[in-house]
C-alpha positions as CSV (number, residue, x, y, z in Angstrom):
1,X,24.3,107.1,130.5
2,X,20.8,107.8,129.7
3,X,18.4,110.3,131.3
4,X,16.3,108.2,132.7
5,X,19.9,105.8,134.2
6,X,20.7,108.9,136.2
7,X,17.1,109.9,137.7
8,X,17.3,105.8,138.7
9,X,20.4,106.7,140.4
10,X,19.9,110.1,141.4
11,X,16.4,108.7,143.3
12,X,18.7,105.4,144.7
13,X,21.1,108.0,146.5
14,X,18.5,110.3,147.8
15,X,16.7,107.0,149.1
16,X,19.9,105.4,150.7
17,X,20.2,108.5,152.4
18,X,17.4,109.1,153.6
19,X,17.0,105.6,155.1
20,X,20.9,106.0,156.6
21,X,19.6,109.3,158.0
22,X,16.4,108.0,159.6
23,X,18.4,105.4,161.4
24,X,21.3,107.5,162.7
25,X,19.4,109.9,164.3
26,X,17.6,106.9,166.7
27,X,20.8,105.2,166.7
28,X,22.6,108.6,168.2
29,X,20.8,108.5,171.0
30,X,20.8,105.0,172.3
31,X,24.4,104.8,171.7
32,X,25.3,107.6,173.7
33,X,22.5,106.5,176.5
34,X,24.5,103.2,176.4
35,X,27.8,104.8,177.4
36,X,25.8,107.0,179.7
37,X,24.2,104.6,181.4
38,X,26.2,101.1,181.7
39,X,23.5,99.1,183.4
40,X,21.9,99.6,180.0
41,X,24.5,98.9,178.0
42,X,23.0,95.6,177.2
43,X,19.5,96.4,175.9
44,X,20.9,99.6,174.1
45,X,23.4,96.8,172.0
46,X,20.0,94.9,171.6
47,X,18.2,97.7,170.2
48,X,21.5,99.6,168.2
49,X,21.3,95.7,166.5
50,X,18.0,96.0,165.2
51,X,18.2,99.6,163.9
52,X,21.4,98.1,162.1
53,X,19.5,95.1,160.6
54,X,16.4,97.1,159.9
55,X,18.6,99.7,157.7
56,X,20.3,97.2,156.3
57,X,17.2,95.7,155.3
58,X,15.7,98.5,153.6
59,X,18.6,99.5,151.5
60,X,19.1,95.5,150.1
61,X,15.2,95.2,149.7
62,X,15.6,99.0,147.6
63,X,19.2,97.2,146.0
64,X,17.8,94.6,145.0
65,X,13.9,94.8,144.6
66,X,13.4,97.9,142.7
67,X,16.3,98.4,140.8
């Protein structure tokens, strides 16, 4: 592997991370305020969907865009 095929991946992990980490720490929250809460149970699935979709969304356009 050449240098420059391991700062690709070294900067594709840190990335990936990054973007998992972002969305975990908002998903944390709403999924415990969804247990907490039932009556909200509802909205917080709604909203734990998007954050899902949106990391998703950001690691294929990463997967597939820049690499």
């Amino acid at each position: 592997m050449t240098p420059w095929a391991h700062l690709k991946s070294a900067t594709s992990l840190a990335v990936i991370t990054l973007n998992l980490a972002f969305w975990i720490a908002l998903a944390l929250p709403i999924s415990l305020l969804r247990f907490a809460v039932p009556p909200l149970a509802p909205g917080a699935r709604r909203a734990l969907d998007a954050i899902y979709r949106a990391a998703v969304r950001v690691d294929d356009f990463w997967l597939r865009r820049v690499l």
